[in-house]
Biopython code that builds the backbone (N, CA, C, O; Angstrom):
import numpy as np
from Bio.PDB.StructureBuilder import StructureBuilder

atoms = [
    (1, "UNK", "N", (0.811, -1.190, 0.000)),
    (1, "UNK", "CA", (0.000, 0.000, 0.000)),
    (1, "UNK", "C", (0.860, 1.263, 0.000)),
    (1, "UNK", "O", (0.600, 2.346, -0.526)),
    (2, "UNK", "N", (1.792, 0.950, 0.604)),
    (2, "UNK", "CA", (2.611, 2.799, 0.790)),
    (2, "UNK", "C", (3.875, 2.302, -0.377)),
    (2, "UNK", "O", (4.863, 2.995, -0.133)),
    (3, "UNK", "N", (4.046, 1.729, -1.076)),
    (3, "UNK", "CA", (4.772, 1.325, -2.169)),
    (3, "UNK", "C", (4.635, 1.925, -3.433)),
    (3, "UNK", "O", (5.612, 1.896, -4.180)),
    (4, "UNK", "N", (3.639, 2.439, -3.789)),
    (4, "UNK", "CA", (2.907, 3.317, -4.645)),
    (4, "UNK", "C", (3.725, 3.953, -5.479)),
    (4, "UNK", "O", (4.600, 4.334, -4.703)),
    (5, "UNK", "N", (4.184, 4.513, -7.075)),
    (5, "UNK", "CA", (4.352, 5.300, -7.623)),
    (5, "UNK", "C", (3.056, 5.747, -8.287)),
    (5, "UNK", "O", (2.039, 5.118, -8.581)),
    (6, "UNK", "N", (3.475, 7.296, -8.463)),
    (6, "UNK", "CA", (2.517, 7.944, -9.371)),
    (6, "UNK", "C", (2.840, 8.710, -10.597)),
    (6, "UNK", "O", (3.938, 9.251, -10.733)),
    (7, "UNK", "N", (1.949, 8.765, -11.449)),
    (7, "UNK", "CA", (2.756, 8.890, -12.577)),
    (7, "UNK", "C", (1.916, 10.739, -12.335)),
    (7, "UNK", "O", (0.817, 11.058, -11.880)),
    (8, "UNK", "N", (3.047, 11.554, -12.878)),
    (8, "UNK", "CA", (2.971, 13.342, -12.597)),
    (8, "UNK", "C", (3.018, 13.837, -14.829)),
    (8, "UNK", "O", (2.567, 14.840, -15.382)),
    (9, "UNK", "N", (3.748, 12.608, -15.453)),
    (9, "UNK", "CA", (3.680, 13.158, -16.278)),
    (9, "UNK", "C", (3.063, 14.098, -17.189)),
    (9, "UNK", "O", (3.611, 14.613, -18.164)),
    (10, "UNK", "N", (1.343, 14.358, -16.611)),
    (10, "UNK", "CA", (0.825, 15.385, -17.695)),
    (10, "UNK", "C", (0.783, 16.661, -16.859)),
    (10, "UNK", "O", (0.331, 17.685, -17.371)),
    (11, "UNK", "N", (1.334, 16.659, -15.306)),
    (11, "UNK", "CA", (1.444, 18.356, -14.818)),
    (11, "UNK", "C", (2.988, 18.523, -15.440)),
    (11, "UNK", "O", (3.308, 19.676, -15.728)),
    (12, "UNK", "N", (3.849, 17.595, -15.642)),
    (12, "UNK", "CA", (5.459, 18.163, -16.163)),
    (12, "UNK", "C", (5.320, 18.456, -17.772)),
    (12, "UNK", "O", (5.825, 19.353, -18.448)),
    (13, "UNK", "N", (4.433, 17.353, -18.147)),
    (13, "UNK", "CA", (4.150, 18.048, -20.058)),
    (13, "UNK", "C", (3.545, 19.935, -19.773)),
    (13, "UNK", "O", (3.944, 20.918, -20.397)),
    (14, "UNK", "N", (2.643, 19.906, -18.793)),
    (14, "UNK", "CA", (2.106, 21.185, -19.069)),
    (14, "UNK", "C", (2.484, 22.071, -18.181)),
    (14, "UNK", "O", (2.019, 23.197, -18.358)),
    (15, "UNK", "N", (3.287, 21.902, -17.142)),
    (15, "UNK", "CA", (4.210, 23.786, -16.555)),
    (15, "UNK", "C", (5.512, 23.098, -17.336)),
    (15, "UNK", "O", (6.052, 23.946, -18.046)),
    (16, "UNK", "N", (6.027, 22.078, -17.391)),
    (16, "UNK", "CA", (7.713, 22.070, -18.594)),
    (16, "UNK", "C", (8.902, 22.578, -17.890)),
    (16, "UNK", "O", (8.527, 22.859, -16.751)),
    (17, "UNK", "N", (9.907, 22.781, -17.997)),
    (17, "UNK", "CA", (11.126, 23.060, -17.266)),
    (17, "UNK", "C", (11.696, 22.819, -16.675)),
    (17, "UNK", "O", (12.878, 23.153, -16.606)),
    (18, "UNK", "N", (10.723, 21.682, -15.534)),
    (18, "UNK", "CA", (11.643, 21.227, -14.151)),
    (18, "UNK", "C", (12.451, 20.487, -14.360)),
    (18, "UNK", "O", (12.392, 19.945, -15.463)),
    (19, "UNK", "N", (13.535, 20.115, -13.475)),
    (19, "UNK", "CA", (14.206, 19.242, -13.133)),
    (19, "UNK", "C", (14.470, 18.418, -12.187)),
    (19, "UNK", "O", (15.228, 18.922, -11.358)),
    (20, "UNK", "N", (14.163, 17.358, -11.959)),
    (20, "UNK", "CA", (13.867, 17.171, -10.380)),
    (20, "UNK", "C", (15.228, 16.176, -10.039)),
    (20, "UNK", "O", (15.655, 15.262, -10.744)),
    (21, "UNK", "N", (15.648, 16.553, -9.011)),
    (21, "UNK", "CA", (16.799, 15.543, -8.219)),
    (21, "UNK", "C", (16.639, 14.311, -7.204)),
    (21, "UNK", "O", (15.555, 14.193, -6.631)),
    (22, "UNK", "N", (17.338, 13.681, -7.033)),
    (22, "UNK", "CA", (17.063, 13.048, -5.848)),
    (22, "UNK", "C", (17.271, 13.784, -4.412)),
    (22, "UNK", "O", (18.318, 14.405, -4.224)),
    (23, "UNK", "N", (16.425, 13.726, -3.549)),
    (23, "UNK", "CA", (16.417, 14.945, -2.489)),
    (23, "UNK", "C", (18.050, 14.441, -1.727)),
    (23, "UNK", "O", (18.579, 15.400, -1.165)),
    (24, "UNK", "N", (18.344, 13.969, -1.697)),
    (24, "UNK", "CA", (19.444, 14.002, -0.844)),
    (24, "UNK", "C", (21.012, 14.488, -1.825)),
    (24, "UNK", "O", (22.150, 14.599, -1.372)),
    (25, "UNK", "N", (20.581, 14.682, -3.146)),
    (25, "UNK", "CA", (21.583, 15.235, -3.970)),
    (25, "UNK", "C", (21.211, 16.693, -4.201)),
    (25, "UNK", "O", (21.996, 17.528, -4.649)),
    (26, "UNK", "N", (19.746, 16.965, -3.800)),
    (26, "UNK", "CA", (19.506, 18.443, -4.292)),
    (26, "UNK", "C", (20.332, 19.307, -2.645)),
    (26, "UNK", "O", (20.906, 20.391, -2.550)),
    (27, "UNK", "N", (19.987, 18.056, -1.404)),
    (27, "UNK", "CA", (19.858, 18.739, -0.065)),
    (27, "UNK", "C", (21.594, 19.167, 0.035)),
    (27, "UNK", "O", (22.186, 20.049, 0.658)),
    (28, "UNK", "N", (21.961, 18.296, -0.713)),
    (28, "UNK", "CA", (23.958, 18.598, -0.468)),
    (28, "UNK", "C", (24.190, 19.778, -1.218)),
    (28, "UNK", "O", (24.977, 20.642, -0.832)),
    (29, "UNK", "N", (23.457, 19.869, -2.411)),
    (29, "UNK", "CA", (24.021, 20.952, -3.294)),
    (29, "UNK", "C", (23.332, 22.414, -2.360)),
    (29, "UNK", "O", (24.068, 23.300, -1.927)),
    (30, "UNK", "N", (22.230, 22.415, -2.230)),
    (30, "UNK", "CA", (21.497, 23.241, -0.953)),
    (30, "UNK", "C", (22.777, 23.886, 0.081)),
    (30, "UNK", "O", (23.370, 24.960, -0.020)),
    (31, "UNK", "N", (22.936, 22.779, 1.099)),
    (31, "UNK", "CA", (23.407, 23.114, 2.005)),
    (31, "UNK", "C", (24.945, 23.773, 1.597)),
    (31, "UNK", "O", (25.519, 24.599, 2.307)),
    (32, "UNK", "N", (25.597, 23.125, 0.046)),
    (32, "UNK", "CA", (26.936, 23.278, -0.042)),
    (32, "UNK", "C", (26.762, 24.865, -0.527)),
    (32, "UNK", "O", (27.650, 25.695, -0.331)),
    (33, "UNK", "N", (25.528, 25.166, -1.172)),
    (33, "UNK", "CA", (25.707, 26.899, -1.792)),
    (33, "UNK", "C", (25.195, 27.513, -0.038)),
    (33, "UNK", "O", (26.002, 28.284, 0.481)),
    (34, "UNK", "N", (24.447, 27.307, 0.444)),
    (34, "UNK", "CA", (24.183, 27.898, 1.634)),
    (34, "UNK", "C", (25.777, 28.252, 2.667)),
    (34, "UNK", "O", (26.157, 29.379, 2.987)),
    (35, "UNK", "N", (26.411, 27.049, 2.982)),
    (35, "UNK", "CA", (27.752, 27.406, 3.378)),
    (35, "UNK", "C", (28.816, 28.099, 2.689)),
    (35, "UNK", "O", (29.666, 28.833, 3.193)),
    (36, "UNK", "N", (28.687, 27.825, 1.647)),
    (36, "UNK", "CA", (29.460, 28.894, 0.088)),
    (36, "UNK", "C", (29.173, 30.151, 0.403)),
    (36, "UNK", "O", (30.036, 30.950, 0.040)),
    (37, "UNK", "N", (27.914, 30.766, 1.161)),
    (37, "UNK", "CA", (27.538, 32.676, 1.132)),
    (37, "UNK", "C", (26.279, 32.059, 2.068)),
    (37, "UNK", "O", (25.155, 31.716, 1.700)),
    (38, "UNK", "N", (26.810, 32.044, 3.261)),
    (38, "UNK", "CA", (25.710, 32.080, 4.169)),
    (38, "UNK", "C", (25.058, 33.348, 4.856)),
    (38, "UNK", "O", (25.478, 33.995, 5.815)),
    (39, "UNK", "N", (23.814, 33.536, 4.030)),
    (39, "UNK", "CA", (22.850, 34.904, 4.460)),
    (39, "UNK", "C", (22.058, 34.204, 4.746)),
    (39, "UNK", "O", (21.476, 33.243, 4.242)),
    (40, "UNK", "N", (22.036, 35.147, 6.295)),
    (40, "UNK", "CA", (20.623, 35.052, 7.041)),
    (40, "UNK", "C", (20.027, 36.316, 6.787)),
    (40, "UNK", "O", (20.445, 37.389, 6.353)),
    (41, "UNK", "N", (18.601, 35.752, 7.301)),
    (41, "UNK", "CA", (17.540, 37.334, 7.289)),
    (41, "UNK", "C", (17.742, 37.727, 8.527)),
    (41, "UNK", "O", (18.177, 37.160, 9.529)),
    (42, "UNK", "N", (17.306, 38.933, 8.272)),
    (42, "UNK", "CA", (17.223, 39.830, 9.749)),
    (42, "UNK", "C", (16.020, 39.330, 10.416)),
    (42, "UNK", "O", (15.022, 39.069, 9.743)),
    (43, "UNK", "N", (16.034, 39.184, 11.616)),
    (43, "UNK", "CA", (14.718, 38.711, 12.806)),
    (43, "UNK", "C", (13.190, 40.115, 12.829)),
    (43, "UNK", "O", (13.634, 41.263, 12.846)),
    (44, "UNK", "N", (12.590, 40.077, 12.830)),
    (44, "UNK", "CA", (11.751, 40.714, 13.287)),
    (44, "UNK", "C", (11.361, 40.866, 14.387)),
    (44, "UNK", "O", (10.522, 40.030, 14.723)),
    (45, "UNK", "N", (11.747, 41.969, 15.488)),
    (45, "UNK", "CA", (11.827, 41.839, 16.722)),
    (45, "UNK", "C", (10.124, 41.595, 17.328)),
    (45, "UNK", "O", (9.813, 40.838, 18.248)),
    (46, "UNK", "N", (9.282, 42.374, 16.605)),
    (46, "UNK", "CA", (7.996, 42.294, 16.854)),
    (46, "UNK", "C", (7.018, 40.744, 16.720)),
    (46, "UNK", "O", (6.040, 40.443, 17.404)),
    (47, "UNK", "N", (7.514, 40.125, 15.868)),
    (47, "UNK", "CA", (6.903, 39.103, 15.542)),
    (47, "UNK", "C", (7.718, 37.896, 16.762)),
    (47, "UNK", "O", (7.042, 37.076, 17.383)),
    (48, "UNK", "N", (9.263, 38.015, 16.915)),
    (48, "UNK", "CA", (9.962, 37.129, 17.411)),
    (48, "UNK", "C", (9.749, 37.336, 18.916)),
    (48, "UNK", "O", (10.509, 36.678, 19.628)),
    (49, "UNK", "N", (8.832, 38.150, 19.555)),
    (49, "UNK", "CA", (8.379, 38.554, 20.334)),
    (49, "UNK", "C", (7.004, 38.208, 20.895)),
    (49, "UNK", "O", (6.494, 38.009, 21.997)),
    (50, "UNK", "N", (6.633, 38.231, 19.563)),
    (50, "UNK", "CA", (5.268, 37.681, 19.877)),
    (50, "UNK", "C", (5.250, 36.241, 20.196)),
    (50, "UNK", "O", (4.491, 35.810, 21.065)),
    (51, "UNK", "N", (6.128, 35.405, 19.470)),
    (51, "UNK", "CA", (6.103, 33.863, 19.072)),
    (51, "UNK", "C", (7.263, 33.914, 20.734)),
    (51, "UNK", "O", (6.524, 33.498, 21.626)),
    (52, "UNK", "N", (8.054, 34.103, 21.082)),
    (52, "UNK", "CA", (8.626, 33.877, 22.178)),
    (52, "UNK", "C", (7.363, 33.865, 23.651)),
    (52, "UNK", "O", (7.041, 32.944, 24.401)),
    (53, "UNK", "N", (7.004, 35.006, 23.603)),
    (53, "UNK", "CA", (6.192, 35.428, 24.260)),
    (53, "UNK", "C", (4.587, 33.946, 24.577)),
    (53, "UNK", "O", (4.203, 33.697, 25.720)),
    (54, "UNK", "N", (4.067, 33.352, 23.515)),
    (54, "UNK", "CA", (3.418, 31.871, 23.622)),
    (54, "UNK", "C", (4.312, 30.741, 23.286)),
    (54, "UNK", "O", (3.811, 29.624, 23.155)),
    (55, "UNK", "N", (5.509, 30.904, 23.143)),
    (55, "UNK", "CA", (6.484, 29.274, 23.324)),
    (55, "UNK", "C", (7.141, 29.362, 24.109)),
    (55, "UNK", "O", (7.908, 28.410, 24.247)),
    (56, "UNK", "N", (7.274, 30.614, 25.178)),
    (56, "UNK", "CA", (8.275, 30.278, 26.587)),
    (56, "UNK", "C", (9.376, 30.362, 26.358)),
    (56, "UNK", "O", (10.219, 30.375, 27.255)),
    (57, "UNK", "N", (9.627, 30.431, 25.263)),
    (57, "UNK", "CA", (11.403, 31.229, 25.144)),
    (57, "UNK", "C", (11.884, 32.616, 25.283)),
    (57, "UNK", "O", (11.325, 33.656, 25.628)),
    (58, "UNK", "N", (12.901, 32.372, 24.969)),
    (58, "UNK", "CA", (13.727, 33.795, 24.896)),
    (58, "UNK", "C", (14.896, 34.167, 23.925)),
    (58, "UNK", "O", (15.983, 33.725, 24.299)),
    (59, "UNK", "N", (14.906, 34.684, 23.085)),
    (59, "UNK", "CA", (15.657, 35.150, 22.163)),
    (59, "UNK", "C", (16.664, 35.893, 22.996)),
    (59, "UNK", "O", (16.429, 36.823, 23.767)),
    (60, "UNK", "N", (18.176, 35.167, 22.636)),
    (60, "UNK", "CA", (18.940, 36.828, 23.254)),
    (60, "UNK", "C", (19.136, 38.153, 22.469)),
    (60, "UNK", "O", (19.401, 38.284, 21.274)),
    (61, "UNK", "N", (18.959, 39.033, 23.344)),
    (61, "UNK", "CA", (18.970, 40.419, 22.883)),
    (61, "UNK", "C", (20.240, 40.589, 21.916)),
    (61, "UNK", "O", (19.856, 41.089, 20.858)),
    (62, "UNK", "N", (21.352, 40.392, 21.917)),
    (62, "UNK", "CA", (22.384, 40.485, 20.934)),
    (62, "UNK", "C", (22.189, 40.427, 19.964)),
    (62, "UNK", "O", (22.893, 41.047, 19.167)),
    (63, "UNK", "N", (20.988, 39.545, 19.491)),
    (63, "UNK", "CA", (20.979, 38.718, 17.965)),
    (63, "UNK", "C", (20.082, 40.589, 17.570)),
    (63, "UNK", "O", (20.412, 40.964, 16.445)),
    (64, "UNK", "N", (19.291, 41.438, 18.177)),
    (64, "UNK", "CA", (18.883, 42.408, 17.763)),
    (64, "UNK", "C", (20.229, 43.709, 17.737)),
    (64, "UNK", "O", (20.982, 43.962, 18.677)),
    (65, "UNK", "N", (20.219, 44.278, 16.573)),
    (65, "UNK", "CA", (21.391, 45.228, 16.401)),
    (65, "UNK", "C", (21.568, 46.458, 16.917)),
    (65, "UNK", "O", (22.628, 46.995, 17.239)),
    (66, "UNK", "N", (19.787, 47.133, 17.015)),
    (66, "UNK", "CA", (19.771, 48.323, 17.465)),
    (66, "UNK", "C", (18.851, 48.056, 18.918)),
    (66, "UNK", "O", (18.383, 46.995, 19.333)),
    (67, "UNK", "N", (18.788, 49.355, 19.481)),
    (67, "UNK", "CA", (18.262, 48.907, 20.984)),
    (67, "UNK", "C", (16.851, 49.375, 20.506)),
    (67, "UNK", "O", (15.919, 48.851, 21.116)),
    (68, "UNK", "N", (16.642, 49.944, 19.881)),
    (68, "UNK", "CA", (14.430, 50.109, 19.401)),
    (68, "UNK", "C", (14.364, 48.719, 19.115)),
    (68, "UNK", "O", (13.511, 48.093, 19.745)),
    (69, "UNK", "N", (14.938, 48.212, 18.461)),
    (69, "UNK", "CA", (14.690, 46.181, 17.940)),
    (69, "UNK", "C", (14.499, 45.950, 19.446)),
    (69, "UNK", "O", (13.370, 45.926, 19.936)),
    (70, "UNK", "N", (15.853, 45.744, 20.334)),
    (70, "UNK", "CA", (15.559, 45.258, 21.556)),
    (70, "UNK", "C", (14.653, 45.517, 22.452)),
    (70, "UNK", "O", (14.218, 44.607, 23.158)),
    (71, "UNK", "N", (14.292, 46.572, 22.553)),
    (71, "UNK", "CA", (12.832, 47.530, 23.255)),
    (71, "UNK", "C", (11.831, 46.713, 22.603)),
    (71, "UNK", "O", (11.332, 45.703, 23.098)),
    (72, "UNK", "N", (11.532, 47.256, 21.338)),
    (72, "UNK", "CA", (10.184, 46.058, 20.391)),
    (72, "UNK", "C", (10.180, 44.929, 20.811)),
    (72, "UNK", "O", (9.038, 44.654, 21.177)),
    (73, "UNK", "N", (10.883, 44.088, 20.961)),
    (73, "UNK", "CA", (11.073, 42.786, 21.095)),
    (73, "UNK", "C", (10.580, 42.140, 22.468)),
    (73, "UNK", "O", (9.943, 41.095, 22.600)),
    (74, "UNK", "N", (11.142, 43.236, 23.706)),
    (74, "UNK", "CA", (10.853, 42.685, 25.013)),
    (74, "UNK", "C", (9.553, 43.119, 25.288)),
    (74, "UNK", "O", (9.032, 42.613, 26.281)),
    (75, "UNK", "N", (8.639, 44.263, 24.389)),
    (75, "UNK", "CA", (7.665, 44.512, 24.698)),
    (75, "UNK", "C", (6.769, 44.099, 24.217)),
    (75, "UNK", "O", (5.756, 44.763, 24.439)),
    (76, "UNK", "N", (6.582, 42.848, 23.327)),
    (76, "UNK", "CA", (5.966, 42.364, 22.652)),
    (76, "UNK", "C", (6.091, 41.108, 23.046)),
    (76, "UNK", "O", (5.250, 40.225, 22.877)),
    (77, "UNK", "N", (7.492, 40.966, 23.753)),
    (77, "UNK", "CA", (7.639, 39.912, 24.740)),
    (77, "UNK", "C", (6.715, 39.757, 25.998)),
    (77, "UNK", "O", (6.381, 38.720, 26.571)),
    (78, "UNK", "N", (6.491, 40.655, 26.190)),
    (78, "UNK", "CA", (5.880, 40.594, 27.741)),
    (78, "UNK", "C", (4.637, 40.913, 27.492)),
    (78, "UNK", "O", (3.832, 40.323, 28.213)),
    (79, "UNK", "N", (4.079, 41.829, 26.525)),
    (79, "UNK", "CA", (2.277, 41.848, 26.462)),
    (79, "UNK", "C", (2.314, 42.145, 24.994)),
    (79, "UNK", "O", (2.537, 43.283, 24.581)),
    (80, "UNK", "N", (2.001, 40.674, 23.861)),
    (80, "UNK", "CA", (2.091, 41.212, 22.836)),
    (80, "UNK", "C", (0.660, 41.769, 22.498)),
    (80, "UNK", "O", (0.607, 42.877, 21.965)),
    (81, "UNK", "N", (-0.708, 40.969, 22.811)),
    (81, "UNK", "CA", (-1.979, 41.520, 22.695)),
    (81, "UNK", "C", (-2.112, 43.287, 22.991)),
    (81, "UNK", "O", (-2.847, 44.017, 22.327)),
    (82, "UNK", "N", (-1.374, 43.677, 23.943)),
    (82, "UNK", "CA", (-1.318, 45.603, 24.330)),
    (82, "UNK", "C", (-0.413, 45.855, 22.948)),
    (82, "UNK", "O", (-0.787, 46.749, 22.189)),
    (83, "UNK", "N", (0.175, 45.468, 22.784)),
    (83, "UNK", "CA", (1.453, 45.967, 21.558)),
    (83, "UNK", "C", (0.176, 46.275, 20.158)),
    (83, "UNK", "O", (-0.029, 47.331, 19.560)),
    (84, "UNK", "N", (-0.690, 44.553, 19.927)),
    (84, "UNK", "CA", (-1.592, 44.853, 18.868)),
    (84, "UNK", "C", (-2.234, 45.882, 18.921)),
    (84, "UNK", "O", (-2.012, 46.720, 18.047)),
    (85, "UNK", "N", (-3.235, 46.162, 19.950)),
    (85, "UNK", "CA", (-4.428, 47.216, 20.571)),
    (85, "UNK", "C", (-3.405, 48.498, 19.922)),
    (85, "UNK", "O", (-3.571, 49.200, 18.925)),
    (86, "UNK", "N", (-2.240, 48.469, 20.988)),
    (86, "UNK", "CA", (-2.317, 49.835, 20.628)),
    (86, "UNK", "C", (-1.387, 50.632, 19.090)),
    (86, "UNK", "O", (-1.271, 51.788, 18.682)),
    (87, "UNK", "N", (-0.820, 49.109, 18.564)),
    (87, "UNK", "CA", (-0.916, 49.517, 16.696)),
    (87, "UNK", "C", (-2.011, 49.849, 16.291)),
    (87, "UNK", "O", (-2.139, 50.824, 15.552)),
    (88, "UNK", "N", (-3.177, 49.002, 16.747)),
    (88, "UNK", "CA", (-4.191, 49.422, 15.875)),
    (88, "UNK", "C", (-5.006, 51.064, 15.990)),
    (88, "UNK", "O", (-5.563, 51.792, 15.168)),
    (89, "UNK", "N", (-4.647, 51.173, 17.832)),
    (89, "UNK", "CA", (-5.307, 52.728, 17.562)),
    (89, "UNK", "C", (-4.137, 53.669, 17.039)),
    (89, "UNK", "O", (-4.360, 54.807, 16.627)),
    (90, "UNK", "N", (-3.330, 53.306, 17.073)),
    (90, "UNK", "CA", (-2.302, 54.159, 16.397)),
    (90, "UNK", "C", (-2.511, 54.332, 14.596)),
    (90, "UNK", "O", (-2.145, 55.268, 13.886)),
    (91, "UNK", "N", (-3.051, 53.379, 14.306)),
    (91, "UNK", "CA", (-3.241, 53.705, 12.862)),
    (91, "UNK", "C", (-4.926, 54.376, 12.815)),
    (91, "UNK", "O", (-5.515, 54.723, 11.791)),
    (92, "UNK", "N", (-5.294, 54.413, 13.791)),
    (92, "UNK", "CA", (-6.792, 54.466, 13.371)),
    (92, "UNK", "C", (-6.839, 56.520, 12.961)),
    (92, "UNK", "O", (-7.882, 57.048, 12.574)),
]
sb = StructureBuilder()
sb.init_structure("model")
sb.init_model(0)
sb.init_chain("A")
sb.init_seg("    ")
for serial, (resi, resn, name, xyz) in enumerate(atoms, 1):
    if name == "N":
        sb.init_residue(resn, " ", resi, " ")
    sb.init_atom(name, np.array(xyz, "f"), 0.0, 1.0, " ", f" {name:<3s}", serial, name[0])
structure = sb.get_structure()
């Protein structure tokens, strides 16, 4: 039952182009350009705040560059629902 192939051939006749690898040859070439020029994104202190704030963690402050990031961050840490409220009357 979980042995199954499926045949994809008429979605590859009609978008065309792909190439598909075996995942553990695409995941090396992946990881080998990722270590080749490793960019990260910048954190969003507001959001990483929010998500800390209901999973019980804690982000250290370092990983934020400027201290408004770090301010955003712990205050969104500690009451992110007041943070929403009062974006929203702030735009209103």
């Amino acid at each position: 039952m979980y042995d199954r192939r499926f045949d994809n051939s008429k979605i590859i006749d009609a978008v065309g182009g792909y190439e598909f690898l075996d995942p553990t040859i695409g995941l090396a070439k992946c990881m080998g350009s990722f270590l080749e020029y490793p960019v990260f994104s910048g954190l969003n202190s507001a959001i990483e705040g929010t998500h800390d704030h209901y999973s019980h963690e804690f982000t250290p402050l370092n990983e934020f560059p400027t201290v408004k990031q770090k301010l955003r961050y712990l205050l969104y840490r500690t009451a992110p629902v007041s943070m929403a409220k009062l974006i929203l009357f702030k735009n209103q």
